[in-house]
N, CA, C and O of each residue as an XYZ file, in Angstrom:
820
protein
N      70.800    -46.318     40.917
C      70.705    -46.686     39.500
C      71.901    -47.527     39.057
O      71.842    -48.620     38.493
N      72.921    -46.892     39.376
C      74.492    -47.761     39.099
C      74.699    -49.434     39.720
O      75.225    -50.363     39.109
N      74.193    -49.461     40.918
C      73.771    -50.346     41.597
C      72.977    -51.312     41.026
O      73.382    -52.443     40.755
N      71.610    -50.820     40.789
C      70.650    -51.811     40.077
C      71.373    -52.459     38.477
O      71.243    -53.596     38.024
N      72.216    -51.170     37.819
C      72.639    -51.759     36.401
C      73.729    -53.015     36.939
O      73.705    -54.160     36.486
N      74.485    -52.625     37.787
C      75.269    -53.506     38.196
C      74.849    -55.089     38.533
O      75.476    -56.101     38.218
N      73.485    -54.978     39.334
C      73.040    -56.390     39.659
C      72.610    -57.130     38.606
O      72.909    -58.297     38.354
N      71.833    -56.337     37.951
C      71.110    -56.881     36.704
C      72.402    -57.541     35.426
O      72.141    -58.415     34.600
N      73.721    -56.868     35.571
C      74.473    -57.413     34.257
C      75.032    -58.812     35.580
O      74.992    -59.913     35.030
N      75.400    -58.887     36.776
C      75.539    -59.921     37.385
C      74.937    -60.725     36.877
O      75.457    -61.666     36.278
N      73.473    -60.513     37.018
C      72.623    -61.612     37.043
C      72.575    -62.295     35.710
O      72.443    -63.485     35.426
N      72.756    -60.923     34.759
C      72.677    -62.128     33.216
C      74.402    -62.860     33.202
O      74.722    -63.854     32.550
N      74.920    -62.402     33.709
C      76.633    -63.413     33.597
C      75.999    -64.341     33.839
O      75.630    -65.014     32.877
N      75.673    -64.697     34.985
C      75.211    -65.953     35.996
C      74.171    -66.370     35.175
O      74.532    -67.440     34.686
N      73.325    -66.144     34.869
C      72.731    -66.945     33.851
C      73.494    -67.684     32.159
O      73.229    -68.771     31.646
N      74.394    -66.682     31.699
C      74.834    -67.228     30.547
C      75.666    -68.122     30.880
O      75.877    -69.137     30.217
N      76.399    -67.731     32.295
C      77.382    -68.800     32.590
C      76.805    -70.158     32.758
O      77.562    -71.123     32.658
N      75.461    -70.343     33.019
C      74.897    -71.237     33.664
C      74.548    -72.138     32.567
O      74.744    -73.351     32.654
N      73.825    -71.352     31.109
C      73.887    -71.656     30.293
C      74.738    -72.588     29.362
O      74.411    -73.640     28.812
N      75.918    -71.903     29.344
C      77.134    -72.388     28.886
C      77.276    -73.509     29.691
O      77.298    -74.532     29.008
N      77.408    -73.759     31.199
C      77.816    -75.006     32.141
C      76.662    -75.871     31.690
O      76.909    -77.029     31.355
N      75.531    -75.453     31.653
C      74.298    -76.715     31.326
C      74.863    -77.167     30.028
O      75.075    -78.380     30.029
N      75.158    -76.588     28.970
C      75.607    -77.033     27.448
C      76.610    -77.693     27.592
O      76.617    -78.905     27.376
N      77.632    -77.041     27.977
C      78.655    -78.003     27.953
C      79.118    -79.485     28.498
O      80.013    -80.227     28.093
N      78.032    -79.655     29.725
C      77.488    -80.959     30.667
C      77.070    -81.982     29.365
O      77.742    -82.907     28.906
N      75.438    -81.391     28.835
C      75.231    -82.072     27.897
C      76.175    -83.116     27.005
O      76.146    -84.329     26.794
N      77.042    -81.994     26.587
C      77.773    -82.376     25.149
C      78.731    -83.355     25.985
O      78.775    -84.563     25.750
N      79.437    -82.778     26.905
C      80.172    -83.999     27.577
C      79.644    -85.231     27.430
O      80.226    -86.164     26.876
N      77.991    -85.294     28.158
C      77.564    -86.637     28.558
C      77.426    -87.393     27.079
O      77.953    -88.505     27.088
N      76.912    -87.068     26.003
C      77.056    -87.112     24.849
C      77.909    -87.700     24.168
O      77.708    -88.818     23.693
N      79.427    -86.770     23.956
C      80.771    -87.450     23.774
C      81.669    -88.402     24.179
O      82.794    -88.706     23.782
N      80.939    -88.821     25.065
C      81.513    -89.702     25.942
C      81.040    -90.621     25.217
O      81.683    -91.151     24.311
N      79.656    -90.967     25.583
C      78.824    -92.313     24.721
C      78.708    -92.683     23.207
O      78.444    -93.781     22.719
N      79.034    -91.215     22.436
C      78.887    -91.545     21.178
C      80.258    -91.957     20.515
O      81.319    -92.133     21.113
N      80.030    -92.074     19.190
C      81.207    -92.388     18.500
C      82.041    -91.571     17.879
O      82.963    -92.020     17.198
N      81.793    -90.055     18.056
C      82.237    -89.378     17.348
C      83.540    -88.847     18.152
O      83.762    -88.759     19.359
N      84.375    -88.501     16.919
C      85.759    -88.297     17.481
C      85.899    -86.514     16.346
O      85.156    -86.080     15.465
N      86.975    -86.042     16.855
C      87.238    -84.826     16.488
C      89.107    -84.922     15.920
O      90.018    -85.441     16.566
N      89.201    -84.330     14.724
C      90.831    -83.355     14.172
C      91.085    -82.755     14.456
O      90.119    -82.006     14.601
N      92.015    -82.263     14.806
C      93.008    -80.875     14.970
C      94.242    -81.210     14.514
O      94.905    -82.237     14.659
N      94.503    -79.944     13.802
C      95.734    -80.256     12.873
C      96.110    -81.314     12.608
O      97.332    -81.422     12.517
N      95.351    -82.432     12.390
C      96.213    -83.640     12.005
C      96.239    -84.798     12.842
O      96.303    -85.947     12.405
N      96.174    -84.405     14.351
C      95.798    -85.007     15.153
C      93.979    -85.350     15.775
O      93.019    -84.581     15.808
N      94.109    -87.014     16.256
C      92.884    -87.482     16.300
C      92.664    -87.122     17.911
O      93.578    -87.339     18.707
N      91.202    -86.474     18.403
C      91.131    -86.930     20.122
C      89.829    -87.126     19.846
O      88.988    -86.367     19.363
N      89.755    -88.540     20.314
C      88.282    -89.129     20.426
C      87.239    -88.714     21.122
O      87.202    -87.577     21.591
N      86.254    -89.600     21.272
C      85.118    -88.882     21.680
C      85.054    -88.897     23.263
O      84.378    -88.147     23.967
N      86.069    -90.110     23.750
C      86.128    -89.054     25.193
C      86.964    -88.424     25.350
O      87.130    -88.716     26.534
N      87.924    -87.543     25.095
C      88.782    -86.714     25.561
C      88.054    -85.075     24.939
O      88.306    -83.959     25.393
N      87.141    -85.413     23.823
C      86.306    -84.599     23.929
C      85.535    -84.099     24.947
O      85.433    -82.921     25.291
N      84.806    -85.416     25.572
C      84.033    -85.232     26.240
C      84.693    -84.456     27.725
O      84.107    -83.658     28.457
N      86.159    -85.020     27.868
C      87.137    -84.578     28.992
C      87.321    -83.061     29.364
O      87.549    -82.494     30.433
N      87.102    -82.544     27.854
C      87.678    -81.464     27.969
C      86.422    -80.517     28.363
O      86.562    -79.502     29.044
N      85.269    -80.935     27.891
C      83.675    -80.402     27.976
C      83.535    -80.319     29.312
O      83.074    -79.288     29.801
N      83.848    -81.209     29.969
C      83.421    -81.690     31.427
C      84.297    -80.748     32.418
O      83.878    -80.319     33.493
N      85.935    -80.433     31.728
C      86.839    -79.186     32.399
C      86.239    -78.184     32.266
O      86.202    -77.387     33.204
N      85.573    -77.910     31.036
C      84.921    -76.315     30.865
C      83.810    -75.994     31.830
O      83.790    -75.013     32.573
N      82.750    -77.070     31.723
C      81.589    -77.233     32.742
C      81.754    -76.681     34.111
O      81.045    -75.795     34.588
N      83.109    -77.490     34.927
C      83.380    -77.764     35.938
C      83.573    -75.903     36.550
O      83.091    -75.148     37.395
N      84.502    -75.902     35.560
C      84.980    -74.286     35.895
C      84.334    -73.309     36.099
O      84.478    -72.443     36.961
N      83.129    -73.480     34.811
C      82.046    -72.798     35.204
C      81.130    -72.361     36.065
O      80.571    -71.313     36.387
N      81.162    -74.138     36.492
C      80.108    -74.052     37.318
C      80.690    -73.517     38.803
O      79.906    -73.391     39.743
N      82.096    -73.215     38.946
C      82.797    -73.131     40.049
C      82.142    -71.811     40.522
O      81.499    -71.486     41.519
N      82.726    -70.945     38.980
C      82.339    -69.154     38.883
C      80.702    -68.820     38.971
O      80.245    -67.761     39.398
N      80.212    -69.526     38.661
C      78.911    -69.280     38.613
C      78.432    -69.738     40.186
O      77.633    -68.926     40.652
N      78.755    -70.869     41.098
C      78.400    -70.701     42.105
C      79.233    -69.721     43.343
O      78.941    -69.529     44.523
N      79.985    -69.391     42.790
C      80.639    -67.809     43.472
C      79.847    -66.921     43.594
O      79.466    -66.500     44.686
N      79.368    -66.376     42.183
C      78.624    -65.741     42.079
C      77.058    -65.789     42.705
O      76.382    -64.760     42.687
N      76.553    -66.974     43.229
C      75.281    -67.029     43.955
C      74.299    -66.914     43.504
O      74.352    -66.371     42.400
N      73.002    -67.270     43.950
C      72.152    -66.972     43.984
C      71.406    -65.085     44.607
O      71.560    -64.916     45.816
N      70.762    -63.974     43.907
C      70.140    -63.170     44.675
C      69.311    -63.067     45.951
O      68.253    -63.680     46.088
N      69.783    -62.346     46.788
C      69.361    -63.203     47.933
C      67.598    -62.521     48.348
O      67.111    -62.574     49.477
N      66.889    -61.907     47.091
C      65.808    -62.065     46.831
C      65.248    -62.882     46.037
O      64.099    -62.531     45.771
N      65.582    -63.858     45.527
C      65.505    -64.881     44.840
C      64.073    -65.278     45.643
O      63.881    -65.238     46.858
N      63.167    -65.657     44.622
C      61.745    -66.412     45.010
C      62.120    -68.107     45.161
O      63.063    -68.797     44.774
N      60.637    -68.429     46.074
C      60.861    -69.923     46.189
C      60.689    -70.572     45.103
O      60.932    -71.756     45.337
N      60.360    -70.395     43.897
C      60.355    -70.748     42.250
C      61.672    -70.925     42.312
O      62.203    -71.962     42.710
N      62.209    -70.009     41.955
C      63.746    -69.617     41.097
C      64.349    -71.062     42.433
O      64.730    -72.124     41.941
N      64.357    -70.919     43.889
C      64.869    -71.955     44.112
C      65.089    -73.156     44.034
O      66.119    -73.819     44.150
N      63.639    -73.507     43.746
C      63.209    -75.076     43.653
C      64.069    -75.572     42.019
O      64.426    -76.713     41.726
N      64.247    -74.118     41.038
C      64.092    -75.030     39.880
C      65.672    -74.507     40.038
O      66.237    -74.856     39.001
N      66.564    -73.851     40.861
C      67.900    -73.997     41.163
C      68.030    -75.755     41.403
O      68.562    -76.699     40.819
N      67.275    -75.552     42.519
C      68.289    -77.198     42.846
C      67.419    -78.564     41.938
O      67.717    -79.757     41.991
N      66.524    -78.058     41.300
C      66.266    -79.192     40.192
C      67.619    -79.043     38.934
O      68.054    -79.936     38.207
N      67.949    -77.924     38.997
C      68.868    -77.527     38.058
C      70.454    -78.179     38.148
O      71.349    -78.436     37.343
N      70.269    -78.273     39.453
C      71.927    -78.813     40.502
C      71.806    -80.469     40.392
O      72.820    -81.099     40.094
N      70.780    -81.040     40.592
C      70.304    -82.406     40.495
C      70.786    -82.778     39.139
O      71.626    -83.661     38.969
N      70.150    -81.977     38.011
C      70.473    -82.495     36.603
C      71.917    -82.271     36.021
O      72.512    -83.146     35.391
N      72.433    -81.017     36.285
C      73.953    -81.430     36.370
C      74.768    -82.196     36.837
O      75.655    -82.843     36.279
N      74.333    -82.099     38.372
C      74.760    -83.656     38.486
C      74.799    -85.276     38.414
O      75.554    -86.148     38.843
N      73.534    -85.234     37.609
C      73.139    -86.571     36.972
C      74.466    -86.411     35.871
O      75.380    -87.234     35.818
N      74.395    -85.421     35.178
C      75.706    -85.277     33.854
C      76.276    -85.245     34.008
O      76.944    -85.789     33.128
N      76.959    -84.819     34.900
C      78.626    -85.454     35.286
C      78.608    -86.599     35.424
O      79.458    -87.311     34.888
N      77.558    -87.121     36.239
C      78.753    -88.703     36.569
C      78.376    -89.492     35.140
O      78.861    -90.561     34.769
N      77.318    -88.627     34.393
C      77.182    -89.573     32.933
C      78.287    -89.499     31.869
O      78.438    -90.349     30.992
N      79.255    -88.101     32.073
C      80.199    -88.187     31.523
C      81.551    -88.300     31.905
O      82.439    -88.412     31.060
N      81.864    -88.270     33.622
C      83.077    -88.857     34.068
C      82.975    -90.387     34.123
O      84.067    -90.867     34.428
N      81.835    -91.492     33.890
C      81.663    -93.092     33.453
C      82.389    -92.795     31.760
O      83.530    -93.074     31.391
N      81.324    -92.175     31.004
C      81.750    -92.716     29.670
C      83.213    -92.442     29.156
O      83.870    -93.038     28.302
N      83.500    -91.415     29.899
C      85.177    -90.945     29.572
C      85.966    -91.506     30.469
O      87.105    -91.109     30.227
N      85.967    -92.197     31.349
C      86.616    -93.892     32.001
C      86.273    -94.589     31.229
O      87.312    -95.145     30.872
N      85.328    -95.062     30.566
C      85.238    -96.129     30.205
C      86.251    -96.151     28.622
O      87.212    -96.837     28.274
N      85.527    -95.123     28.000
C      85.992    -94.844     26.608
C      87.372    -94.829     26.494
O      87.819    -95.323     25.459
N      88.570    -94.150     27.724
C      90.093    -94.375     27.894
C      90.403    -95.759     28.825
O      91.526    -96.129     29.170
N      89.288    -96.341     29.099
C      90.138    -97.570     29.414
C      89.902    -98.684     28.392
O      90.492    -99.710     28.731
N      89.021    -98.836     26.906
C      89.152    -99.103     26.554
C      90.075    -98.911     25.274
O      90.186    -99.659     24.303
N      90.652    -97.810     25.518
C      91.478    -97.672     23.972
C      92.912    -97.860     25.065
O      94.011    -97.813     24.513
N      92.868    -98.047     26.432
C      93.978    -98.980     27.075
C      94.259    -99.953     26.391
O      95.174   -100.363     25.678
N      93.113   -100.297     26.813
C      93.117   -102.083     27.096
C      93.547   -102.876     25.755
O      94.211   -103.890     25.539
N      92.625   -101.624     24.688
C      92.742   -102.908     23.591
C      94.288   -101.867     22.329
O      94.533   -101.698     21.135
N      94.754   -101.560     23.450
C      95.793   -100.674     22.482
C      95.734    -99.831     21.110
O      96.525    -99.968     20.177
N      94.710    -98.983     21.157
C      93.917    -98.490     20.187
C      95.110    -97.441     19.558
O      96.115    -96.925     20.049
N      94.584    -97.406     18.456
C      95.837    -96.408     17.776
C      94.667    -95.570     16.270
O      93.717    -96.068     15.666
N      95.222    -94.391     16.155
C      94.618    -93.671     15.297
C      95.461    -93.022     14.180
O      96.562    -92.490     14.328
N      94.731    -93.162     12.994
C      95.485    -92.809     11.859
C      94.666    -92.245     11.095
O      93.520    -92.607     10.827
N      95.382    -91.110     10.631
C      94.831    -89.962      9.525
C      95.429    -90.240      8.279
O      96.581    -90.027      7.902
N      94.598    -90.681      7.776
C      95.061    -91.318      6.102
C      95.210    -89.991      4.768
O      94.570    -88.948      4.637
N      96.366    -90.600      3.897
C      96.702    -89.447      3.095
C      96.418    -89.968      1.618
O      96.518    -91.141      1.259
N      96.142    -89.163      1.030
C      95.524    -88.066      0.491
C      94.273    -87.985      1.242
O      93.685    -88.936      1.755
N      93.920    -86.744      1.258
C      92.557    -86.527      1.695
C      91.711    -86.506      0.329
O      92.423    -86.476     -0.674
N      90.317    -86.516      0.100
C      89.391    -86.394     -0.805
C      89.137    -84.939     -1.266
O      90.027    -84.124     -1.028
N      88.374    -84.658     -1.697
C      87.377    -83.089     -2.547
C      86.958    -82.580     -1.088
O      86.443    -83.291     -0.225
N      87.256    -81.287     -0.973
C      87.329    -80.487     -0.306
C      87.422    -80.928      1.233
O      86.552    -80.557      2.021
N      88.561    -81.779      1.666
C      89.251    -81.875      1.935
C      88.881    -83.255      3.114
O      89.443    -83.582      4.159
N      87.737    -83.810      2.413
C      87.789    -85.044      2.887
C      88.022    -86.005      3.669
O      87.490    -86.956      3.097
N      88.601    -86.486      4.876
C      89.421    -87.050      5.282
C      89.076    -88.737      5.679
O      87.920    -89.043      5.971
N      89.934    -89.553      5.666
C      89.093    -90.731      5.770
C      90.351    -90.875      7.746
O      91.533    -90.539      7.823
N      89.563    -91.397      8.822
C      90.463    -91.229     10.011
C      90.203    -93.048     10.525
O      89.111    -93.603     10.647
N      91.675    -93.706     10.767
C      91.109    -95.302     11.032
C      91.181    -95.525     12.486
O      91.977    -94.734     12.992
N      90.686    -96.243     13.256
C      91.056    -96.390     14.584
C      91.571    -98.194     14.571
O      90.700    -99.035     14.351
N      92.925    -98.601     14.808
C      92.617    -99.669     14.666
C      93.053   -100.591     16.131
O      93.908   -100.094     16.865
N      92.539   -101.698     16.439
C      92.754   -102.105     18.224
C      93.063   -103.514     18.262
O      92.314   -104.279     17.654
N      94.041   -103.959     18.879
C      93.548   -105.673     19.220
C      93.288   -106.394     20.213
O      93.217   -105.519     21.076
N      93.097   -107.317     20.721
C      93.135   -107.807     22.014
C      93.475   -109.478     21.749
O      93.341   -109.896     20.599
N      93.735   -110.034     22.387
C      93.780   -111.371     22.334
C      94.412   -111.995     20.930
O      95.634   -112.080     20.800
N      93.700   -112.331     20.121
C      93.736   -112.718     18.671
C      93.030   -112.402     17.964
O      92.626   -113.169     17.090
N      92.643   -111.237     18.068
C      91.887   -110.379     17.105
C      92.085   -109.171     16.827
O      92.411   -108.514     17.816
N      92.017   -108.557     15.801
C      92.454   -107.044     15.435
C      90.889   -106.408     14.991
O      90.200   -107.195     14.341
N      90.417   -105.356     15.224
C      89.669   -104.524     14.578
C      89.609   -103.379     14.348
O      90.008   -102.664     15.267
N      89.174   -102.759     13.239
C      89.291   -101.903     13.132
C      87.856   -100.887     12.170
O      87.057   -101.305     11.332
N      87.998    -99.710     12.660
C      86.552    -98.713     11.943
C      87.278    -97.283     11.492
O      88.094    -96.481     11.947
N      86.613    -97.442     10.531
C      87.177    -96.213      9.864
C      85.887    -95.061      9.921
O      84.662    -95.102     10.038
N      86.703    -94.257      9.799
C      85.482    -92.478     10.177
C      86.043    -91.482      8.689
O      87.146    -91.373      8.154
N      84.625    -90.849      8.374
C      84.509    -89.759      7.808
C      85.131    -88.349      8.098
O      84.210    -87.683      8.570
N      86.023    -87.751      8.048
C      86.103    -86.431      9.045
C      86.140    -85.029      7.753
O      87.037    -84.830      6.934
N      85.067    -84.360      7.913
C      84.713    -83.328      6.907
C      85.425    -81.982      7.103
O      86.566    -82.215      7.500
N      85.225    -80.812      6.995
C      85.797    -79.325      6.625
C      85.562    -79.040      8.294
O      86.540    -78.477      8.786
N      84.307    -79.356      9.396
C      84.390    -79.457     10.498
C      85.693    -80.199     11.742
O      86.296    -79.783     12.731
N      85.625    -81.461     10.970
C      86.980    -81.598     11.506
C      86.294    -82.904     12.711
O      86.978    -83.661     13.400
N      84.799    -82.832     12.658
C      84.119    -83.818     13.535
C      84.078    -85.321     12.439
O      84.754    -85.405     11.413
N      83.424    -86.075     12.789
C      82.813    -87.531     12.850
C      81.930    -87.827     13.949
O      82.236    -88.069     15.117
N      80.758    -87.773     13.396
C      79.873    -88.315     14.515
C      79.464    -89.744     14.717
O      78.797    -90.214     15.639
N      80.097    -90.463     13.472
C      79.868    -92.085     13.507
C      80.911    -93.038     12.904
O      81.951    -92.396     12.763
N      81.083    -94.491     12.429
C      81.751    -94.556     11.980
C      81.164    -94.811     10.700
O      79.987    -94.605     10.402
N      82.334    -95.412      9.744
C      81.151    -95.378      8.128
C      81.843    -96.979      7.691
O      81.477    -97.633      6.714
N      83.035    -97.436      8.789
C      82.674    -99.152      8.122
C      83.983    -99.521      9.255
O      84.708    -98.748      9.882
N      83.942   -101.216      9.219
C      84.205   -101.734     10.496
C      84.987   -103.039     10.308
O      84.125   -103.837      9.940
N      86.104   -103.648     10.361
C      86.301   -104.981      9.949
C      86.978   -105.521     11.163
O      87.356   -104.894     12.152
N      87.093   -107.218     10.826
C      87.451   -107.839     12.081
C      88.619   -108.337     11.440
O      88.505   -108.290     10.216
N      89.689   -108.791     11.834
C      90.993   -109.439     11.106
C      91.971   -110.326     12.196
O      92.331   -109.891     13.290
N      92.202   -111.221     11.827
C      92.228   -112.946     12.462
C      94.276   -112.386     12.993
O      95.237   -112.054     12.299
N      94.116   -112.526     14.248
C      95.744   -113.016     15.173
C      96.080   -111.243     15.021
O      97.033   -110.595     14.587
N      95.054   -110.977     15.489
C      95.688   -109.100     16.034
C      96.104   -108.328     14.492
O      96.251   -107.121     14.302
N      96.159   -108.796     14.075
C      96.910   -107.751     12.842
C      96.171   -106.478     12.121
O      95.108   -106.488     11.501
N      97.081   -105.341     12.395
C      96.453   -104.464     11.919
C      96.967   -103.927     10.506
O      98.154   -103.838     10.193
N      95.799   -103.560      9.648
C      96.634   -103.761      8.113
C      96.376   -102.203      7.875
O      96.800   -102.062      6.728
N      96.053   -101.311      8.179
C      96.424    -99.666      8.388
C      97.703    -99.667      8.602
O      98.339    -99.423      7.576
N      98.375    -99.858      9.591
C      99.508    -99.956     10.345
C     100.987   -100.709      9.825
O     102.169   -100.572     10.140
N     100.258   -101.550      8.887
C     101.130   -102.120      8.048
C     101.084   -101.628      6.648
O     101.996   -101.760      5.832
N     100.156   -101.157      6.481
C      99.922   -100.635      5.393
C      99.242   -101.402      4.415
O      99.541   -101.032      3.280
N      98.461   -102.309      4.450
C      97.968   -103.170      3.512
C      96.502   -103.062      3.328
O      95.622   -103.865      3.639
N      96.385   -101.349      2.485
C      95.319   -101.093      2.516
C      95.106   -100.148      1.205
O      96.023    -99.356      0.987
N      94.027   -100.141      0.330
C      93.830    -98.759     -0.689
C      93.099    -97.668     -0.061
O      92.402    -97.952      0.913
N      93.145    -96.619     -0.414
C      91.927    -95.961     -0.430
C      92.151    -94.862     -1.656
O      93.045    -94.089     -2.001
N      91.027    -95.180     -2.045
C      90.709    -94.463     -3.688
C      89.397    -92.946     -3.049
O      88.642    -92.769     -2.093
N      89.713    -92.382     -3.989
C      89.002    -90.855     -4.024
C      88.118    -90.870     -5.054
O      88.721    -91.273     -6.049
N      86.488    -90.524     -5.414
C      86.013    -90.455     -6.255
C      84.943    -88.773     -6.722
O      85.711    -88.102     -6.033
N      84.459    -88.261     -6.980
C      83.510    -86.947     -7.146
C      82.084    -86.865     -5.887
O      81.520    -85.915     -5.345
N      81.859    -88.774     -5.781
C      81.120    -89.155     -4.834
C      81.732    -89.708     -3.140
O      81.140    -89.990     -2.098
N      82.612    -89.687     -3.380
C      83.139    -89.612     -1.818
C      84.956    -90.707     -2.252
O      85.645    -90.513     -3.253
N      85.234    -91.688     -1.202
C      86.246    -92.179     -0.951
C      86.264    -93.526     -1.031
O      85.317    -93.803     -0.294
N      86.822    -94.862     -1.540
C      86.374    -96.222     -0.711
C      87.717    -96.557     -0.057
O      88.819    -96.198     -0.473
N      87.438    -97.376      1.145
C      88.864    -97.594      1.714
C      88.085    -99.336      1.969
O      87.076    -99.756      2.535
N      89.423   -100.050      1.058
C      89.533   -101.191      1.234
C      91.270   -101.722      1.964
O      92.449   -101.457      1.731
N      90.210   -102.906      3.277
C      91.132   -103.400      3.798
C      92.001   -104.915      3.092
O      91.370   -105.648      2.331
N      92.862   -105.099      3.306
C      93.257   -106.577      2.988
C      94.285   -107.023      4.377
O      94.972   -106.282      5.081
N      94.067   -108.688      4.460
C      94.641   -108.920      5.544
C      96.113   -109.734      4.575
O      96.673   -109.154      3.644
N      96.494   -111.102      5.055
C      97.405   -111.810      4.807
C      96.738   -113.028      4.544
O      95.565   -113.314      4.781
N      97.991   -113.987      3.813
C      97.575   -115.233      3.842
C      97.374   -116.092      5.255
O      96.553   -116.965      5.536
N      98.461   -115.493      6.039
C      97.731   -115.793      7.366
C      97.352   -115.275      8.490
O      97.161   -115.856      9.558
N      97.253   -114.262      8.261
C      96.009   -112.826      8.822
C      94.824   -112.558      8.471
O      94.248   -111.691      9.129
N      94.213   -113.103      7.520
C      93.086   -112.718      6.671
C      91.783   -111.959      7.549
O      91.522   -112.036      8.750
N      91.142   -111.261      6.535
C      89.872   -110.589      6.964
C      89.030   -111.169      7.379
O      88.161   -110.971      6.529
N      88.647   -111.729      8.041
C      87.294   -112.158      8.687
C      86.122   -111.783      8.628
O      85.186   -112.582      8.659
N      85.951   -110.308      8.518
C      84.417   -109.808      8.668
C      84.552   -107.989      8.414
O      84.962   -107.170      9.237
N      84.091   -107.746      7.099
C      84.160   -106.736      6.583
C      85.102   -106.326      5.763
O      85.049   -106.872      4.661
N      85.772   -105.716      5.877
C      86.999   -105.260      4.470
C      86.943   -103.968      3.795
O      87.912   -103.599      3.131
N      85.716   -103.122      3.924
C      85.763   -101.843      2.614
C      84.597   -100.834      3.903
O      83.890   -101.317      4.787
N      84.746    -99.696      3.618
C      84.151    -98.733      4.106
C      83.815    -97.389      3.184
O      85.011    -97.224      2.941
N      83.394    -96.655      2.707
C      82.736    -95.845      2.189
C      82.851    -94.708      3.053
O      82.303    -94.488      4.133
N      83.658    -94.027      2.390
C      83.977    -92.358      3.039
C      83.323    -91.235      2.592
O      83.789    -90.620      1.633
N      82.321    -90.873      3.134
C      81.255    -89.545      2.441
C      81.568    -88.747      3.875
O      81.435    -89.171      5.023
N      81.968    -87.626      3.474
C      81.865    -86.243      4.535
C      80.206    -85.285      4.150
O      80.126    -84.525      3.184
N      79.413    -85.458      4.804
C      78.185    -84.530      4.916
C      78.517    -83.105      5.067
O      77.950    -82.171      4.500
N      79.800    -83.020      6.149
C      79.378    -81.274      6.196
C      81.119    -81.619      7.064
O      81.762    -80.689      7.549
C-alpha cells in the first residue's frame, strides 16, 4: 500500500513537473518573439531575458523530470505521446534559444538602452522608453507598464535623424491625465523627428 501511494505521488510530480516544463517552453518561445518586456523594482528586462530565464526554468525541469523516468509499465500510448511530447519541446527550445540570440544581439548591435520615466500615472502607471541607434538614425518606442509590471506591446514609436536620442537627453514631456499619459518626443534643430513624435500611455491591467 505504502509503495503504491508512493508511486502514484511520483507519478503526479512527474507529471506537474512536466507540466510546468511544457509551460514554461511555451512562454519562453513566446517572449522571445514578442514585444513585451517586464519591471522589477525599477528595473527594465526585456522580452528576451524573459524569455532566458523561462528557458533556465524549463531546462531544469526537464532535467528532474527525466530523472525521474518514465514507469516502466508505461503502455505503448503513454510512449508514443512521450516522445511526441520530447519532439515538441524540442521544437521550443530552439524557438526560444533563436529569439533570445537574436533579441540580445540586437539591443547589441544597435546599443539599446531603457528608461523608466518619472512620474508615474493613476495607479501607478508607468510609461518605459527603449531608445537605439545605428548608423544615423535613432529610434525609439515607448511601452505601457501597469500594476503587473508587464507590457505586452509597444503603444508608440519614432524615428529621429543622426542617432539622437531625446529620452536620454531629455527633450521630452510626458503629461498624466484620468485617461491615461501622452509622451511627446521633440528632436533638435538639427536632430529633428522624422517619423512619429507622441505615444499614448494606457495601462489595461
Amino acid at each position: 500500500m505504502i509503495e503504491e501511494r508512493e508511486q502514484r505521488s511520483g507519478g503526479l510530480s512527474a507529471t506537474v513537473s512536466r507540466a510546468v516544463c511544457g509551460g514554461s517552453l511555451v512562454l519562453a518561445a513566446v517572449a522571445s518573439w514578442s514585444g513585451l518586456l517586464l519591471v522589477v523594482q525599477g528595473r527594465v528586462l526585456p522580452g528576451w531575458g524573459v524569455s532566458a530565464v523561462l528557458l533556465v526554468l524549463a531546462l531544469v525541469l526537464r532535467r528532474v523530470v527525466s530523472r525521474v523516468g518514465r514507469p516502466a509499465g508505461a503502455s505503448r500510448l503513454l510512449r508514443k505521446r512521450a516522445v511526441w511530447a520530447q519532439l515538441g519541446n524540442g521544437l521550443l527550445i530552439v524557438m526560444a534559444v533563436l529569439g533570445t540570440v537574436w533579441g540580445a544581439a540586437d539591443d547589441l548591435i544597435s546599443n539599446a538602452e531603457y528608461h523608466v520615466l518619472r512620474p508615474a500615472g493613476l495607479e501607478g502607471c508607468t510609461a518605459v522608453v527603449r531608445e537605439t541607434s545605428f548608423l544615423s538614425i535613432g529610434k525609439g518606442k515607448a511601452y505601457a507598464v501597469g500594476r503587473t509590471g508587464l507590457a505586452l506591446g509597444k503603444s508608440g514609436s519614432w524615428t529621429v535623424d543622426d542617432g539622437y536620442r531625446p529620452v536620454e537627453a531629455g527633450t521630452y514631456e510626458l503629461n498624466w491625465g484620468r485617461d491615461g499619459g501622452l509622451l511627446r518626443i521633440s528632436g533638435t534643430s538639427t536632430d529633428p523627428v522624422v517619423r512619429g513624435g507622441s505615444a499614448d500611455i494606457h495601462c489595461g491591467w
